[in-house]
N, C-alpha and C positions, 0 to 999 in steps of 0.2 A: 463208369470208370473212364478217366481220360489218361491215357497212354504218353506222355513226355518222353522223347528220346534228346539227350542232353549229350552232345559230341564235345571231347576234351572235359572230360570229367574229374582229371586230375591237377585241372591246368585254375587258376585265379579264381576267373568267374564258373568255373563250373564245382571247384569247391564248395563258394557262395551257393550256388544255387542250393546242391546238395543240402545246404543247413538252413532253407526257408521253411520257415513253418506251413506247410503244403495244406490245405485245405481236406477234409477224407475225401475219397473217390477220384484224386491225383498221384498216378504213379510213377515216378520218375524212375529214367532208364539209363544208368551211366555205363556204358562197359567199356570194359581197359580196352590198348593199343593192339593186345592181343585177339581181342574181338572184333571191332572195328579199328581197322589201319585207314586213318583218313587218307595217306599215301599211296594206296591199292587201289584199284578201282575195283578189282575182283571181290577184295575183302570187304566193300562199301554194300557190293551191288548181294553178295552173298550175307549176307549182314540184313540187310532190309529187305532180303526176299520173304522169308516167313514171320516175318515181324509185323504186328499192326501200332501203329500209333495215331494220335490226334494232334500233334503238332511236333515238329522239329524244332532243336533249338542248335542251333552249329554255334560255338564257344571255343571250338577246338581249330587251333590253326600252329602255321610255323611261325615264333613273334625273334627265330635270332636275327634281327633285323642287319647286322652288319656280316653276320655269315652268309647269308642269304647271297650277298653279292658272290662270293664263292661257290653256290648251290641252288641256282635261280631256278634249276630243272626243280627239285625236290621243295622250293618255298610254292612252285606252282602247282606242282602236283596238291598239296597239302590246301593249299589259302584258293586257289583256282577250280581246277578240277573235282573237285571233291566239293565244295558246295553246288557245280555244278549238276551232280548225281544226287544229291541229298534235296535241290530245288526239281529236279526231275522227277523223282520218287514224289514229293510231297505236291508237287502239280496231279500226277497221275492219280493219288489216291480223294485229290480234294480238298488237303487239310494246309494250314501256315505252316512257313519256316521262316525263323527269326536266322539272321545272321550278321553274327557282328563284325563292325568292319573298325576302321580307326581314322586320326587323324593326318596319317599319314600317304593317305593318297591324295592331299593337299601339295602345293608345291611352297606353302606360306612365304610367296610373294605380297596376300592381300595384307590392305592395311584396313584390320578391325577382323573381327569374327567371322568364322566362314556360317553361309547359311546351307543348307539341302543342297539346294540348284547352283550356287557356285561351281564354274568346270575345274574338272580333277583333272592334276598335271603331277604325279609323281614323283618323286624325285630317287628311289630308288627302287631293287629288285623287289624286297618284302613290302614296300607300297603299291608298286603295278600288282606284283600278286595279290594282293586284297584287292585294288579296283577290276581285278578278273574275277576274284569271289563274287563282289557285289553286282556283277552284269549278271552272270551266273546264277542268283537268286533272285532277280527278275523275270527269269525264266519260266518263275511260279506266280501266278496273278496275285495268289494271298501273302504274298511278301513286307516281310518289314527286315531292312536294314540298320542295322542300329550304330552307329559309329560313335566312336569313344576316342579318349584319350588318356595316357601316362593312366596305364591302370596300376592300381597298388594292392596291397593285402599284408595281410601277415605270414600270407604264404608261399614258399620258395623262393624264388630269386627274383625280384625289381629293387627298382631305384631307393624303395627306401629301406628296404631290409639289408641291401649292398652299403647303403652309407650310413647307416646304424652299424654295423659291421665293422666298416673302415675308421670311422671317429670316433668305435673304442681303441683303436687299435693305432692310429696316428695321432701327432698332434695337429697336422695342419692338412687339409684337403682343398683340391684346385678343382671349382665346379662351374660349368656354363653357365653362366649371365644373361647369354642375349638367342636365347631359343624360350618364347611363349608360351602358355599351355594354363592345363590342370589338371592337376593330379585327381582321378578316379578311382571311386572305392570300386573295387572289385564286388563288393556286401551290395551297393547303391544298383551296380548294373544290374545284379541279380536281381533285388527288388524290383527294380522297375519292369525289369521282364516278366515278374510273375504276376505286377499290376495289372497290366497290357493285356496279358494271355485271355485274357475272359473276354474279353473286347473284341480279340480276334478270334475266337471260336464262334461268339454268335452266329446266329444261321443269318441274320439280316445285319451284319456288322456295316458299317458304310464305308463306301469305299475312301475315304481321308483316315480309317483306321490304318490302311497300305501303305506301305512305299519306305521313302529313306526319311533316317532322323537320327537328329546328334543328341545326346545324351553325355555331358563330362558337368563335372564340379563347377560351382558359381566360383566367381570373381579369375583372378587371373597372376601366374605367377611364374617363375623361371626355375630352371634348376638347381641353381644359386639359392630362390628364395625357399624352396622346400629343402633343401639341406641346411640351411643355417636355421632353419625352426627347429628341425630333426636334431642338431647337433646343442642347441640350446635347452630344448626338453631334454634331453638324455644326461647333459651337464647337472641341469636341474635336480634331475631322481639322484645323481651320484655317480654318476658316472663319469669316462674320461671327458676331457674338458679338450674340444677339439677346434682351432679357426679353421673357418670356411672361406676362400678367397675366391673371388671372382676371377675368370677369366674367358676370352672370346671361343666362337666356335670354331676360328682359326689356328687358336691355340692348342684343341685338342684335338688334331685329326682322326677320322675312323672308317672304316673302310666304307662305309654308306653314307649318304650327304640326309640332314636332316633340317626339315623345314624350318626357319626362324620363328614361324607366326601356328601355333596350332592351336588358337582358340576354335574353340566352335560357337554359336548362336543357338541354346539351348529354346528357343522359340516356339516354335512349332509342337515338340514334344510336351511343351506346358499346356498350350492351348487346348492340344488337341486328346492327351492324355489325363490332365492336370499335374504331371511330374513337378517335383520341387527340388530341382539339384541342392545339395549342402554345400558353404561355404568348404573350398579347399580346406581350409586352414581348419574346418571342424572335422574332415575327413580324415588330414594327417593326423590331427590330435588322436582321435578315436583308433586309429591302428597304431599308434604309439602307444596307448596305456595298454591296449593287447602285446603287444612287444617286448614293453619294459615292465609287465606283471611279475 
């Protein structure tokens, strides 16, 4: 029996995980905010005191990226500290902790994709707190960092279920143009995680199974360009018929500064995994026909 403890089990990717078709002799461990407060350190360290696992999976973090600025104590506590106790625990007993990290402890200055070894220059509070996660789970030799970007789903609040939302509801919407990316199945990170996990259990795993990797959707788009697909498939099925207008990231100010450039250089994770990111554009579609069933 291999013990999975899955932190933010209520949160995107820890949904996903939840509905992987787990292998028999895998038992995943979600417990609510009431059980584990990633925010506590009492309730982390009382949490894994009597508990045994085989691997961590931390999924659970602060992601209000522009409140964060207003509660930088409490994005740390959560994205910081707290993987720091869960990469200590999982050093002491011997076993991996995966933990995901994002795009955004890039400063997207570069021009072209970021790789692994790229230096991280944040640009704001909930960005340093994840590059404090990720030092923090270092701390465990059996470490894999997973960083992601513009994660999506069909469940609760991101970007595309907010502008599925709004352009039933308006006719015209003003969306950033010139901030980079790709949109991430929430479904994909799970997969890939439970790909990986065998890999890092091995007792002779090699050590290039370790360390940091970016895992986000093939090709490359804006926020502009996933909202005018969003608002065109939704047109399609029957629904309001909404324009999507471009506009700069000057135009939409927000209390947190967000990097123009967050592609990542899914690379590494091919090689060394053999992961096969999906095109964006097949990832929106697919949480779109979940959506508009």
């Amino acid at each position: 029996m291999t013990g999975v403890l899955v932190t933010g089990g209520t949160g995107q990717v820890g949904i996903e995980l939840a509905r992987q078709p787990w292998p028999a002799g895998w038992r995943l461990a979600l417990p609510s905010r009431h059980e584990l407060d990633l925010a506590s350190a009492a309730s982390i360290r009382a949490y894994l005191a009597d508990r045994k696992f085989g691997v961590i999976i931390n999924s659970g973090a602060y992601t209000a990226v522009d409140k964060a600025e207003s509660e930088p104590d409490l994005a740390r506590a959560v994205n910081s500290q707290a993987p720091a106790l869960l990469a200590e625990a999982a050093q002491k007993r011997g076993i991996p902790i995966v933990q995901l990290s994002t795009d955004y402890v890039f400063d997207g200055e570069k021009d072209g994709p970021y790789v692994e070894s790229d230096p991280v220059a944040p640009l704001n509070a909930y960005g340093v707190s994840k590059e404090g996660g990720e030092q923090a789970a270092r701390a465990c030799a059996r470490h894999v960092i997973l960083r992601t970007s513009w994660v999506v789903s069909p469940h609760g609040r991101n970007f595309m279920t907010t502008i599925l939302r709004l352009a039933g509801e308006k006719a015209s919407l003003d969306v950033v143009a010139d901030q980079q990316g790709a949109p991430t199945a929430a479904a994909d990170i799970a997969a890939t995680i439970k790909k990986i996990l065998p890999e890092l259990l091995a007792r002779d795993a090699p050590a290039d199974r370790f360390g940091t990797f970016h895992f986000s959707s093939a090709g490359v788009a804006s926020w502009y360009d996933i909202a005018t697909l969003i608002a065109a498939r939704a047109a399609e099925r029957g629904r309001n018929r909404c324009e999507i207008r471009p506009i700069r990231t000057a135009d939409y100010p927000t209390a947190a500064r967000r990097p123009a450039n967050s592609r990542l250089d899914t690379g590494k994770i091919r090689a060394t995994f053999g992961i096969q990111p999906r095109d964006w554009r097949v990832v929106v579609g697919d949480i779109l026909d979940r959506l508009l069933a």
